[in-house]
TORKOL-4160 file (C-alpha; in steps of 0.2 Angstrom, whole numbers, padded with zeros to 4 digits, m for minus):
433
<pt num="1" X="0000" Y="0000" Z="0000"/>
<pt num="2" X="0013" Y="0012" Z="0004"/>
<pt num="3" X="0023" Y="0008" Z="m0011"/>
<pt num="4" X="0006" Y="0011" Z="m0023"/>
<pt num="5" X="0006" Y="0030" Z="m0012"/>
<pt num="6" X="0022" Y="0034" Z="m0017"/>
<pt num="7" X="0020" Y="0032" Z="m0034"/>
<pt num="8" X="0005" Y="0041" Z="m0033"/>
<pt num="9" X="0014" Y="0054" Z="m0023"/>
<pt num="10" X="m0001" Y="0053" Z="m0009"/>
<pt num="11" X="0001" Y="0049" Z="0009"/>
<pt num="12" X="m0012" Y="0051" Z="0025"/>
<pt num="13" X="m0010" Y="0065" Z="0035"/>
<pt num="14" X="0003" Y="0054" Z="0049"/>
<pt num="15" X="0014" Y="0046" Z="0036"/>
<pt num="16" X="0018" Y="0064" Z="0024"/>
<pt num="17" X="0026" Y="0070" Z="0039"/>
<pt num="18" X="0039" Y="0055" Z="0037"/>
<pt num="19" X="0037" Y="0048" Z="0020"/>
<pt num="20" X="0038" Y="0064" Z="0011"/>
<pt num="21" X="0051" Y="0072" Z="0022"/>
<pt num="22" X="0063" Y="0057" Z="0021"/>
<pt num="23" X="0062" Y="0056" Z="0039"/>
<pt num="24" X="0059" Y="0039" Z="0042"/>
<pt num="25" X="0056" Y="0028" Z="0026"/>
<pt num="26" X="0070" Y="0027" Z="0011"/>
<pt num="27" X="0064" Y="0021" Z="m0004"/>
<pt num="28" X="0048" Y="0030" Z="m0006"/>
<pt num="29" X="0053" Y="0044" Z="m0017"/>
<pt num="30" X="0043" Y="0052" Z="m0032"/>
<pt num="31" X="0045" Y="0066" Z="m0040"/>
<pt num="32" X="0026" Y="0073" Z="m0036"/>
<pt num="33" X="0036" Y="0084" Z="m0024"/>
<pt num="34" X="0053" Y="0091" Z="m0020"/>
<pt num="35" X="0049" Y="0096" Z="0000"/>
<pt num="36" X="0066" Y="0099" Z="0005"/>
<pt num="37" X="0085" Y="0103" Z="m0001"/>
<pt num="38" X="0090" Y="0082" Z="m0007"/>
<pt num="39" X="0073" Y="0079" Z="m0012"/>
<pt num="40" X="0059" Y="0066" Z="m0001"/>
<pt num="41" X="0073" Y="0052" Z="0006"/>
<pt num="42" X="0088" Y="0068" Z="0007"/>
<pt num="43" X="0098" Y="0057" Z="m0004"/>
<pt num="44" X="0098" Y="0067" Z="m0020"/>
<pt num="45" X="0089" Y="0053" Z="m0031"/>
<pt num="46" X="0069" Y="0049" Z="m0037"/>
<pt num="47" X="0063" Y="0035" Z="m0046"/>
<pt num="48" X="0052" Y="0045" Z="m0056"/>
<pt num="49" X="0053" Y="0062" Z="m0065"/>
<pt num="50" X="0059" Y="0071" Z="m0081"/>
<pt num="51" X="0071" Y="0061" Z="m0088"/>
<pt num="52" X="0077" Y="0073" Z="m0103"/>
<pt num="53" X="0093" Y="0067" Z="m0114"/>
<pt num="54" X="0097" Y="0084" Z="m0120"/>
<pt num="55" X="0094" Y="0100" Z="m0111"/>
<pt num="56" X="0091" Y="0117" Z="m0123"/>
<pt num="57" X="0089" Y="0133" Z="m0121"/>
<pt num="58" X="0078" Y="0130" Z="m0136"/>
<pt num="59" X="0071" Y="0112" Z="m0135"/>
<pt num="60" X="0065" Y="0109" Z="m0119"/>
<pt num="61" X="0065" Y="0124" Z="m0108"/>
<pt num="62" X="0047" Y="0124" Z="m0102"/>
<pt num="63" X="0051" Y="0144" Z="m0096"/>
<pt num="64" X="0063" Y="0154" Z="m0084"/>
<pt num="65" X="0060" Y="0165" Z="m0071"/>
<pt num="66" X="0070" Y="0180" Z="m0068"/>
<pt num="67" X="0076" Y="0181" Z="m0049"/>
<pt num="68" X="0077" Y="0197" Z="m0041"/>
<pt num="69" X="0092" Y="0194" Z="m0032"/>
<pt num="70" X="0107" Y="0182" Z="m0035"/>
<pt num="71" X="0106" Y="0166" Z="m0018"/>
<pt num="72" X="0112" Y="0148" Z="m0018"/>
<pt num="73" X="0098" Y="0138" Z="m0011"/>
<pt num="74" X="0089" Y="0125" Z="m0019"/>
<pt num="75" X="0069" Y="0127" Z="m0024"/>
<pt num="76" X="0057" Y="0115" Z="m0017"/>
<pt num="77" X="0039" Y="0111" Z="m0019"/>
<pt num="78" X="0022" Y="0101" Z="m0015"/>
<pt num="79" X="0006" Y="0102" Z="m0023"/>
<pt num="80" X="0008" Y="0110" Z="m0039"/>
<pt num="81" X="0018" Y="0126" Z="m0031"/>
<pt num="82" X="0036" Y="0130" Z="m0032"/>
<pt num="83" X="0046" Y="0140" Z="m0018"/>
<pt num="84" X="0063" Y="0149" Z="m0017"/>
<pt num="85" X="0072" Y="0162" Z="m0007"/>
<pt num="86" X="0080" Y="0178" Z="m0015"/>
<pt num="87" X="0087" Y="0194" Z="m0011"/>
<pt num="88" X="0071" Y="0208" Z="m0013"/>
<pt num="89" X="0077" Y="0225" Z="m0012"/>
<pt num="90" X="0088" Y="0219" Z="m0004"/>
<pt num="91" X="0078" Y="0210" Z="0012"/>
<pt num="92" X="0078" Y="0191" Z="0014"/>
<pt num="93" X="0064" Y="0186" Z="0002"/>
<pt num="94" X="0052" Y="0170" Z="m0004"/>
<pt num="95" X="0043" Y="0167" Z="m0018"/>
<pt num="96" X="0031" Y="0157" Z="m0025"/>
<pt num="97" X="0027" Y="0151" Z="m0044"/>
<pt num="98" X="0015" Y="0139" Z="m0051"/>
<pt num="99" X="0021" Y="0125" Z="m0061"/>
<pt num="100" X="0020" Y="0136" Z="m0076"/>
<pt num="101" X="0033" Y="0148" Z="m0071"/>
<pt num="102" X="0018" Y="0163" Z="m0068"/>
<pt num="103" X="0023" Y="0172" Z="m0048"/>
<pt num="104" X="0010" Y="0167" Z="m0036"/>
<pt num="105" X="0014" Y="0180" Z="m0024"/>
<pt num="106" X="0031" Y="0187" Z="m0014"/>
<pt num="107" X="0034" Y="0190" Z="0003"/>
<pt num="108" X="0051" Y="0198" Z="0012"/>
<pt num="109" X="0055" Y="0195" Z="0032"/>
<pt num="110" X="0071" Y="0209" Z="0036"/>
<pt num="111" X="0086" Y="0216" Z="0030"/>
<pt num="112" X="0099" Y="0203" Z="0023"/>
<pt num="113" X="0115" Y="0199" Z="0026"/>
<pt num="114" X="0126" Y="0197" Z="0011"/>
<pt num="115" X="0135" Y="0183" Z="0007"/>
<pt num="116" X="0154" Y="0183" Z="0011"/>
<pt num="117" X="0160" Y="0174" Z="m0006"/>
<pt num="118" X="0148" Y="0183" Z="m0018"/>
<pt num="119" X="0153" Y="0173" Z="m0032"/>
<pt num="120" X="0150" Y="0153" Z="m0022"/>
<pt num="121" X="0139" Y="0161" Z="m0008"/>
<pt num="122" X="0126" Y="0171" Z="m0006"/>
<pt num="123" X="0111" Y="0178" Z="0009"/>
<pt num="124" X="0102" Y="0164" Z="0004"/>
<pt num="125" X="0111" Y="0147" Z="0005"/>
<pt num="126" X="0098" Y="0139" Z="0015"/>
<pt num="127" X="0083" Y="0129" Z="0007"/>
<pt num="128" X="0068" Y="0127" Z="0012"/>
<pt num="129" X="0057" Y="0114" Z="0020"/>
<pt num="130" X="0040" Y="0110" Z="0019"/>
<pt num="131" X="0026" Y="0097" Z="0028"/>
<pt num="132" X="0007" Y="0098" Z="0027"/>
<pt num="133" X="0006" Y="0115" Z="0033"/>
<pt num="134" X="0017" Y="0126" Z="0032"/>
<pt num="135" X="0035" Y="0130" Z="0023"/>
<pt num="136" X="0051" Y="0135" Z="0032"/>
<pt num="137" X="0063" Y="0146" Z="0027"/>
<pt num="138" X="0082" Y="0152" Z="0034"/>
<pt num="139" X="0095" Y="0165" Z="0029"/>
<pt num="140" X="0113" Y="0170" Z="0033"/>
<pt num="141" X="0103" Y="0184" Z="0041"/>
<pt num="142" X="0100" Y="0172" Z="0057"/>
<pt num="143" X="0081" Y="0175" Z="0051"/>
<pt num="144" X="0072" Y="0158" Z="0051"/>
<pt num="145" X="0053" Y="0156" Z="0049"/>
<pt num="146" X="0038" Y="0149" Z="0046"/>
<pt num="147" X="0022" Y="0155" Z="0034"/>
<pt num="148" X="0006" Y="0148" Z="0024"/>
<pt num="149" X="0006" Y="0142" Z="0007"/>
<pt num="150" X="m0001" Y="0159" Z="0004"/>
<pt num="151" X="0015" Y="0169" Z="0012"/>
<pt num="152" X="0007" Y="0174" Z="0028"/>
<pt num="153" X="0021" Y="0175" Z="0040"/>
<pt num="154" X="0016" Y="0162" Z="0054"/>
<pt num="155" X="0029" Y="0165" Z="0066"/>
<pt num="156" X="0050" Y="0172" Z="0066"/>
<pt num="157" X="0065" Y="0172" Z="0074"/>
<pt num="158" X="0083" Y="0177" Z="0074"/>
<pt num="159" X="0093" Y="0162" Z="0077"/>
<pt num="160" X="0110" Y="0172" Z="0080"/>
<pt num="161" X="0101" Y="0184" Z="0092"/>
<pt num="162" X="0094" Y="0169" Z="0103"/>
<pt num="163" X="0105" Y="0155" Z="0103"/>
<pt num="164" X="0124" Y="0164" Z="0101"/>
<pt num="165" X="0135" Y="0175" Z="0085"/>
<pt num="166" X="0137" Y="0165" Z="0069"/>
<pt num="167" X="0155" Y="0161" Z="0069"/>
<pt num="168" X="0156" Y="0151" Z="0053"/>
<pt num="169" X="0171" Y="0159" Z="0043"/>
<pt num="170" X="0161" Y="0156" Z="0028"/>
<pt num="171" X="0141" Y="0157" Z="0023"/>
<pt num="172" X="0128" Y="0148" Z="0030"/>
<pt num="173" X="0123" Y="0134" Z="0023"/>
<pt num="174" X="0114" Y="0122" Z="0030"/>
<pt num="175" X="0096" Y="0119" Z="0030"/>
<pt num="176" X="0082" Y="0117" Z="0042"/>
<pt num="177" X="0076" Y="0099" Z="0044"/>
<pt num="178" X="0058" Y="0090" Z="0049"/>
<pt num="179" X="0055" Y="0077" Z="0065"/>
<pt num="180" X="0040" Y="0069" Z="0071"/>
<pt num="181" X="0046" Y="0082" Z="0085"/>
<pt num="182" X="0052" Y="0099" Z="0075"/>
<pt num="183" X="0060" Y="0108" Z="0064"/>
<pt num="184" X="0077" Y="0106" Z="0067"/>
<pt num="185" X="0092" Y="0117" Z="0064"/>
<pt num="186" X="0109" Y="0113" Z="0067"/>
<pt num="187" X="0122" Y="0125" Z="0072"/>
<pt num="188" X="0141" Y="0118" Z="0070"/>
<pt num="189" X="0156" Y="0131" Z="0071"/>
<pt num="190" X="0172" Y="0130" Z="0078"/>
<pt num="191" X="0169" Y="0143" Z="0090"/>
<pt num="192" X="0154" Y="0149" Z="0098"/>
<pt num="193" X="0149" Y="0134" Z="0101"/>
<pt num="194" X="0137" Y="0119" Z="0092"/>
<pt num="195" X="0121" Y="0113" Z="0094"/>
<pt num="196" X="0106" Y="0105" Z="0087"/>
<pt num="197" X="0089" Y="0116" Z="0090"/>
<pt num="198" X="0071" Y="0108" Z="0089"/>
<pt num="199" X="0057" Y="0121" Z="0086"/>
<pt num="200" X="0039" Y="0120" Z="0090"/>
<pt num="201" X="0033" Y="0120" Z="0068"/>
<pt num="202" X="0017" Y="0130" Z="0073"/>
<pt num="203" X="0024" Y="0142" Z="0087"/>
<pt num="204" X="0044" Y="0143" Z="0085"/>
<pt num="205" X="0043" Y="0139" Z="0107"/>
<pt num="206" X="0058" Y="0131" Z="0108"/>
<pt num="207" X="0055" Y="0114" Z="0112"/>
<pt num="208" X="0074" Y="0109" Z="0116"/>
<pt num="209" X="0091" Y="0112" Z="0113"/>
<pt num="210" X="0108" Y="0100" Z="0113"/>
<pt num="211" X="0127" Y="0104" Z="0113"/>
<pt num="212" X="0136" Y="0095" Z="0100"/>
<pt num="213" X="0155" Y="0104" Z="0103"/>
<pt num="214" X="0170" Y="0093" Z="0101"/>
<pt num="215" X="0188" Y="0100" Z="0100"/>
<pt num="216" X="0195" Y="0102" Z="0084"/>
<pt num="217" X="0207" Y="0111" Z="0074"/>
<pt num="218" X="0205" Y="0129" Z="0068"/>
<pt num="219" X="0191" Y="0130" Z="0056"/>
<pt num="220" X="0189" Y="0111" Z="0058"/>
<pt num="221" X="0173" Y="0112" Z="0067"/>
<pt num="222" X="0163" Y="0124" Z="0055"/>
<pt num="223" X="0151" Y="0114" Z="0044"/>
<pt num="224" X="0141" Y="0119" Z="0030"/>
<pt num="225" X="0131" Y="0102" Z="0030"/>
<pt num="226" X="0112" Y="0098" Z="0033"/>
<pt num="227" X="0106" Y="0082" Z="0046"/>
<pt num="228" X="0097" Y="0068" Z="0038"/>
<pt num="229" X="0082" Y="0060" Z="0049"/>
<pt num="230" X="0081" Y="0042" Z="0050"/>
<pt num="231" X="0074" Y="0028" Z="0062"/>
<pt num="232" X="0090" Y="0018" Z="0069"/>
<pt num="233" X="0087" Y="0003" Z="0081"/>
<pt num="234" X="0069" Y="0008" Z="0083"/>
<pt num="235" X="0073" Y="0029" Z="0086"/>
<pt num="236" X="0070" Y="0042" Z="0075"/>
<pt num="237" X="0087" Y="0049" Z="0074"/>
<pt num="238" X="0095" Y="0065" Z="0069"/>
<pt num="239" X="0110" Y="0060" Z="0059"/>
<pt num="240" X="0123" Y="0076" Z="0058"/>
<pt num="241" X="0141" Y="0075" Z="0053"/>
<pt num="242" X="0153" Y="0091" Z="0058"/>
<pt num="243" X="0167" Y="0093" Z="0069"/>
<pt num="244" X="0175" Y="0078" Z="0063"/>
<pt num="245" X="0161" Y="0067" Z="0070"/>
<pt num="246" X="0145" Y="0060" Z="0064"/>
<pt num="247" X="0133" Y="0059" Z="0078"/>
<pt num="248" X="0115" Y="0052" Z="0081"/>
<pt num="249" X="0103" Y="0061" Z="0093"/>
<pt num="250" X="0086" Y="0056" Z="0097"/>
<pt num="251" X="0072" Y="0067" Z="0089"/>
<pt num="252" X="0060" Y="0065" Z="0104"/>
<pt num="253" X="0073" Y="0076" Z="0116"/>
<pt num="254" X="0090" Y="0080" Z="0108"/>
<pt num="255" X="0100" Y="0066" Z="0118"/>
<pt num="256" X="0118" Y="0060" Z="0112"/>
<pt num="257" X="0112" Y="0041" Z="0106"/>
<pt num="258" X="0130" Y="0038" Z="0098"/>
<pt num="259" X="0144" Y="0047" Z="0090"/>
<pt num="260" X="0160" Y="0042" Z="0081"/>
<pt num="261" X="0174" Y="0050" Z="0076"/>
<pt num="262" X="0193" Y="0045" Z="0071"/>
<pt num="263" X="0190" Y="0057" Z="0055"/>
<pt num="264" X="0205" Y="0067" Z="0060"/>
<pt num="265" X="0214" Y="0060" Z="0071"/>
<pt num="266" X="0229" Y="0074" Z="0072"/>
<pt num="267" X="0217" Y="0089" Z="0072"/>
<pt num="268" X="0222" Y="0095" Z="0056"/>
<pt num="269" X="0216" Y="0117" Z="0053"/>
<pt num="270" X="0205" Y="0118" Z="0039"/>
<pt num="271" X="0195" Y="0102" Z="0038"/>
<pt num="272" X="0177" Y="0113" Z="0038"/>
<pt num="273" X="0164" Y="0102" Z="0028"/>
<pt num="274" X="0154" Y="0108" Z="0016"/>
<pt num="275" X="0146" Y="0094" Z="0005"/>
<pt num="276" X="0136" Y="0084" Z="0015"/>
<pt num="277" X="0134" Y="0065" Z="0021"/>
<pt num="278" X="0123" Y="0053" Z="0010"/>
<pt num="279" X="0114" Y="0037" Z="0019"/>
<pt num="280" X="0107" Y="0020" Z="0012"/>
<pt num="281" X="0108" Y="0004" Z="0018"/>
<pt num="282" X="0106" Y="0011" Z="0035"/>
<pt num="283" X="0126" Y="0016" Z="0031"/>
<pt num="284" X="0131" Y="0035" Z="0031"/>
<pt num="285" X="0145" Y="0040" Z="0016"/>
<pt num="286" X="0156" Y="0055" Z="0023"/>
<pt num="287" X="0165" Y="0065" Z="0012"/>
<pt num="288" X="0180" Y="0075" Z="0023"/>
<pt num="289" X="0195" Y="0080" Z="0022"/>
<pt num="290" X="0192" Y="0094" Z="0010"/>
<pt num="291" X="0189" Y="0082" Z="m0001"/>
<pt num="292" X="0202" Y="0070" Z="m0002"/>
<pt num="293" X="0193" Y="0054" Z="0007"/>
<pt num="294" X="0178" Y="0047" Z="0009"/>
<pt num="295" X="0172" Y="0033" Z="0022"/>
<pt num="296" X="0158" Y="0023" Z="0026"/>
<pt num="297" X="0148" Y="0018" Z="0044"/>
<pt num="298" X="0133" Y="0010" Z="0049"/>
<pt num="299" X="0126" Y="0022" Z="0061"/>
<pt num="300" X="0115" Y="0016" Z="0077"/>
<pt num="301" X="0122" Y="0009" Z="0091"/>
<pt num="302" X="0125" Y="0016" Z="0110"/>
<pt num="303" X="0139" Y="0027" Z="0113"/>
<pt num="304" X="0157" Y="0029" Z="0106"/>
<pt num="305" X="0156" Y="0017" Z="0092"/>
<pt num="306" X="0170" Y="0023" Z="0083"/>
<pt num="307" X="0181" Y="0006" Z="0084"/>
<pt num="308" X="0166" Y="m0004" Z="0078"/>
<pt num="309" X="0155" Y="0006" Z="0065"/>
<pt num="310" X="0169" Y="0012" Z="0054"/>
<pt num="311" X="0166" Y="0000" Z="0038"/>
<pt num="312" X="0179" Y="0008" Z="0028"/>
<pt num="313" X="0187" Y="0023" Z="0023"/>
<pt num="314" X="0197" Y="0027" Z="0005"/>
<pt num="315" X="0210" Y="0041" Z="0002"/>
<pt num="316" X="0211" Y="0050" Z="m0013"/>
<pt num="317" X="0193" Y="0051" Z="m0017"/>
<pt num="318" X="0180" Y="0063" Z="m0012"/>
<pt num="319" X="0171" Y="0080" Z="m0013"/>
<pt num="320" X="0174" Y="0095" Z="m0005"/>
<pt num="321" X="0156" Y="0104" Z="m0010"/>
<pt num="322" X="0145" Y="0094" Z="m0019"/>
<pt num="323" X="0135" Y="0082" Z="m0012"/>
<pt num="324" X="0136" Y="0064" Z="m0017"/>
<pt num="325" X="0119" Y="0055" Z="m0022"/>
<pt num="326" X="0112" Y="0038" Z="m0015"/>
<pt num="327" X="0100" Y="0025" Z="m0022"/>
<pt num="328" X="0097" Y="0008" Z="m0018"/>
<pt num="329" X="0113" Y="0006" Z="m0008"/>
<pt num="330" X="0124" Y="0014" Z="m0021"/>
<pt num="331" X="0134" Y="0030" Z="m0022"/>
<pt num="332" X="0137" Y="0042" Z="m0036"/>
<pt num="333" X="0152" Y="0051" Z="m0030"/>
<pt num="334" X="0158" Y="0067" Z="m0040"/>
<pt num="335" X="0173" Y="0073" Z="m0039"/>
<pt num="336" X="0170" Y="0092" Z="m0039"/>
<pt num="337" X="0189" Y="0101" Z="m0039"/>
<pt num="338" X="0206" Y="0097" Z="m0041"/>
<pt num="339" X="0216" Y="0086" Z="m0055"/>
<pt num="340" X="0201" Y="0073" Z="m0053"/>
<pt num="341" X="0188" Y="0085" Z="m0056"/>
<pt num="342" X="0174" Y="0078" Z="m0067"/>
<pt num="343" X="0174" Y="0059" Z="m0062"/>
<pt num="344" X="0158" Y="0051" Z="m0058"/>
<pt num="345" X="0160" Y="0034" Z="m0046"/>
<pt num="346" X="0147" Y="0022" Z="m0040"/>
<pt num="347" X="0152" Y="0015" Z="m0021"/>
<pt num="348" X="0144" Y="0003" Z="m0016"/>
<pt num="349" X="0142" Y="0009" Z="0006"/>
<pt num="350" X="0143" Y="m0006" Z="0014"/>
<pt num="351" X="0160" Y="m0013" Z="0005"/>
<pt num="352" X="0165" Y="0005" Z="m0001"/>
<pt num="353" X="0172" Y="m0006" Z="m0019"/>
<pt num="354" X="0171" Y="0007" Z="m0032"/>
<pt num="355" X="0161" Y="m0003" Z="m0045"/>
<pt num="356" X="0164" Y="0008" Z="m0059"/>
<pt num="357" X="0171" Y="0025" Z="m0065"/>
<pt num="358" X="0167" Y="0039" Z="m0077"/>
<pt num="359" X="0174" Y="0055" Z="m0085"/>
<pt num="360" X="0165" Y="0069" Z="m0090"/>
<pt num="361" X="0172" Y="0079" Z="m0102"/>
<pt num="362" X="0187" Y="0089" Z="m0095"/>
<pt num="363" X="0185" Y="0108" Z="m0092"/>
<pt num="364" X="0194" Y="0120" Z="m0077"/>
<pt num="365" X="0177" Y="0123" Z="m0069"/>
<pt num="366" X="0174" Y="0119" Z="m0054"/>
<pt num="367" X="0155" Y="0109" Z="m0049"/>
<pt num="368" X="0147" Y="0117" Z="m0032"/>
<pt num="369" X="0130" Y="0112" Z="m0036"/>
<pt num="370" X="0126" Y="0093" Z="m0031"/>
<pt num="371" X="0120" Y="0081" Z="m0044"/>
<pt num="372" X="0104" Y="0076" Z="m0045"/>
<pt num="373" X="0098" Y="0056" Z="m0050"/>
<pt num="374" X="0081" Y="0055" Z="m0059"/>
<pt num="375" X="0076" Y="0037" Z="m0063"/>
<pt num="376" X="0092" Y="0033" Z="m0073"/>
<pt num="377" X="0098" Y="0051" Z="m0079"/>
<pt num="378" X="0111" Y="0061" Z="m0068"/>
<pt num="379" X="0111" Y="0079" Z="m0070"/>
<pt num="380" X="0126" Y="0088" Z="m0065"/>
<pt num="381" X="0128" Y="0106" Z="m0068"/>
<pt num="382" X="0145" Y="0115" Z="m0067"/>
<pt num="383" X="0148" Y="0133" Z="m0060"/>
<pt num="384" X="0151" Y="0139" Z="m0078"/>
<pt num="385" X="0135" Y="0136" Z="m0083"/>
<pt num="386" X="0137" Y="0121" Z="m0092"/>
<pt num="387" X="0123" Y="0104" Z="m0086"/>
<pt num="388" X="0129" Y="0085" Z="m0090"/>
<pt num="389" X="0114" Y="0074" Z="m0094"/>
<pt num="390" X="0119" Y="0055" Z="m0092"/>
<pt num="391" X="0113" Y="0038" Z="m0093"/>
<pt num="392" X="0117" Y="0027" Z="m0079"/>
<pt num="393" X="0123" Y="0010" Z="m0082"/>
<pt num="394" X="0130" Y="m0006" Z="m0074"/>
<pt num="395" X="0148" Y="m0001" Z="m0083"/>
<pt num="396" X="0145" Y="0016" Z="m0081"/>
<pt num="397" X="0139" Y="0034" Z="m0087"/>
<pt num="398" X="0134" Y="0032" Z="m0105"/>
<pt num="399" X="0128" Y="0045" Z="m0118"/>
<pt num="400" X="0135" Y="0060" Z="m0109"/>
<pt num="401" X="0126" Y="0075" Z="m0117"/>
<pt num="402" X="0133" Y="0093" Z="m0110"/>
<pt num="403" X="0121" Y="0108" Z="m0112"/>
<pt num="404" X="0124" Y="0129" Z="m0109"/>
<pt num="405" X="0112" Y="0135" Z="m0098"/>
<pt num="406" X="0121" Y="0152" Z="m0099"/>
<pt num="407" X="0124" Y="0156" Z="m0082"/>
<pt num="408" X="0135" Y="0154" Z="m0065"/>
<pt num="409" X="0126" Y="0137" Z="m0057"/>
<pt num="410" X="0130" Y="0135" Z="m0039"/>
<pt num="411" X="0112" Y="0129" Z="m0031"/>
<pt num="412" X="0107" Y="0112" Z="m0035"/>
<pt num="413" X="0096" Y="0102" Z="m0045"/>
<pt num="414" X="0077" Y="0099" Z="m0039"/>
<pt num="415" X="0061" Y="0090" Z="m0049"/>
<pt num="416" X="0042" Y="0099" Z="m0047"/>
<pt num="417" X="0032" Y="0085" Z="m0056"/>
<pt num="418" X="0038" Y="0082" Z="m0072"/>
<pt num="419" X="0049" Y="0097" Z="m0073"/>
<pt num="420" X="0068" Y="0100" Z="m0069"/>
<pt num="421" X="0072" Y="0117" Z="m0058"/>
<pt num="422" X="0089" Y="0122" Z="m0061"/>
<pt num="423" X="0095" Y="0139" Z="m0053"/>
<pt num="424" X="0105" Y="0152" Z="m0062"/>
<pt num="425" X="0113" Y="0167" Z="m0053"/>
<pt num="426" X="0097" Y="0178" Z="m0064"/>
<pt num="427" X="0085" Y="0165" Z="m0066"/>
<pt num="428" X="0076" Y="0152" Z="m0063"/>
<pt num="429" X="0074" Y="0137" Z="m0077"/>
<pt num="430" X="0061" Y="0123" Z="m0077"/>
<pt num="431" X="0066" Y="0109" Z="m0090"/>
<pt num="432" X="0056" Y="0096" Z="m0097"/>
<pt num="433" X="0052" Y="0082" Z="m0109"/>
């Protein structure tokens, strides 16, 4: 029953909270609705969705949006609408479109704060989430709130006024999350100290707040990265990896279920973490070290698991910024900078083999934005502009097609219906067959 509701992309009222959100069920994805930055798991994949050989400006561009200000975060949407946040006049801005590309209305919630690296960052790094009810939002600004479908603001706070000073040498960049419990938001610098924070969805009450500060080198302990939300050993769990340590806490109250670390061992400065964890097959792939290694742990268990979870760990493989994809207990890794740049793998998690690798064709652009797997296409747009459509195989990526969107792509990929969203630093491009 539940798989025949996923492909219908309908759940009762109890089970959208989870299914949708990718809280607590993998494997349920469609591409009816986008509700959060990695899609309904968090895993950057659907089964179904636009599947679209060869991108054009002139074949099979449905229509583009022009943007009133230049941000990084990913679109979302649900029920035939799509959400983004933008710079307006220069406040901290949402807005809304239908699936036709026509505005449904805007709203704006303070004065912004820019973006530290204008041309990879932005005020608005930070997508937003949605359940049943309402649709959250959060800036660099600290601003994080909550309004209708209709852009009512419900409710708003400053994060950085209540809970301490934004410390992050870099942009915010991590997204707000959904429990059974709350919306969830973690904060994880080096100094000024980390913590996970649970929200009342309707009210913004507080509902609790955990530290999560471990000792690290200088800038090690900042990260850019957003939780995923899964049941483990019978607990729905926050899953969060920063500070050089992937940790599990329990929805209900915040508690410290399990931790493990070893990452960096001698404290090295500099490993901040931008590109966040994947999970299938009840294993979590970390990307760290600024890119150069990549491991694999099964995640539950009581404590300091750190000598018995750590499945395996490779060198000389990783990404620093864009997000790996998972499906059906595979890995696409792509390799996003450096003499390796432009390589796709497929891991398997739980043996970390890498069964296959692919080049795409070689450019000096760096990828920021994370790909995106739609059935058996991968997308992977490049920060010149430049999107890779791909076939996924056994042996690898076949018929590679590369397409010019015509501008800087930093946010990521995201499916409304039957359309693909990619984000330009002007507009906003909807894609399909």
């Amino acid at each position: 029953m539940l798989e025949r509701l996923a492909e219908l992309g309908k759940y009762p009222p109890i089970m959208k909270s989870f299914c949708v959100l990718g809280c607590l069920v993998a494997g349920l994805a469609t591409a009816a609705e986008w509700p959060s930055w990695r899609g309904p798991d968090g895993v950057g994949s659907v089964e179904e969705g636009p599947e679209i050989a060869s991108l054009s400006l002139e074949d099979s561009l449905r229509w583009k949006f022009e943007l009133p200000g230049r941000a990084c975060s990913t679109p979302v949407a649900a029920d035939g609408k799509i959400y983004v946040t933008t710079p307006i006049d220069k406040k901290d801005g949402v807005i809304a479109l239908d699936l036709k590309g026509k505005e449904l209305w805007r709203t704006t919630l303070g004065e912004l704060r820019p973006g530290r690296g204008q041309r990879v960052g932005s005020s608005a790094n930070s997508s937003p989430v949605i359940d049943d009810e309402r649709l959250y939002v959060y800036f660099k600004s600290g601003t994080l709130a909550a309004l209708d479908f209709d852009g009512k603001e419900l409710w708003s706070l400053n994060v950085f006024d209540r809970y301490g000073e934004d410390k992050l040498w870099w942009d915010v960049g991590t997204s707000p999350v959904l429990t059974s419990k709350g919306l969830v938001l973690a904060v994880m610098q080096t100094e000024g100290g980390s913590k996970l924070i649970c929200l009342d969805p309707a009210t913004g009450k507080e509902r609790w707040v955990t530290p999560r500060d471990y000792e690290t080198g200088e800038e090690s302990g900042d990260a850019y990265t957003t939780p995923h939300v899964r049941e483990i050993d019978g607990v729905e769990t926050i899953v969060s990896y920063g500070a050089d340590h992937l940790t599990g806490h329990a929805a209900e109250d915040g508690r410290l279920l399990w931790t493990c670390g070893g990452f960096n061992p001698d404290k090295k400065r500099a490993w901040r973490v931008i590109a966040s964890p994947v999970v299938t097959d009840g294993v979590s792939v970390i990307p760290y070290g600024r890119g150069e290694w990549l491991a694999g742990v099964r995640m539950g268990g009581e404590g300091d698991i750190t000598d018995t979870a750590v499945l395996w760990k490779k060198p000389g493989i990783g990404t620093d910024a864009a997000t790996p994809v998972a499906h059906d207990g595979k890995v696409y890794l792509l390799i996003d900078r450096g003499p390796k740049r432009g390589r796709v793998l497929q891991v398997d998690a739980v043996s970390g083999d890498i069964e296959w690798e692919s080049r795409l064709p070689r450019a000096a652009q760096t990828f920021y934005s994370s790909p995106l797997l739609v059935g058996k296409r991968l997308y992977i747009p490049r920060e010149d502009g430049v999107v890779f459509s791909a076939e996924v195989t056994d042996d690898g990526l076949e018929n590679i097609v590369a397409a010019e969107i015509k501008e800087s792509m930093i946010a990521s990929p995201a499916v409304a219906g039957e359309l693909l969203l990619l984000r330009g630093n002007k507009h906003l491009f909807a894609f399909g067959e």
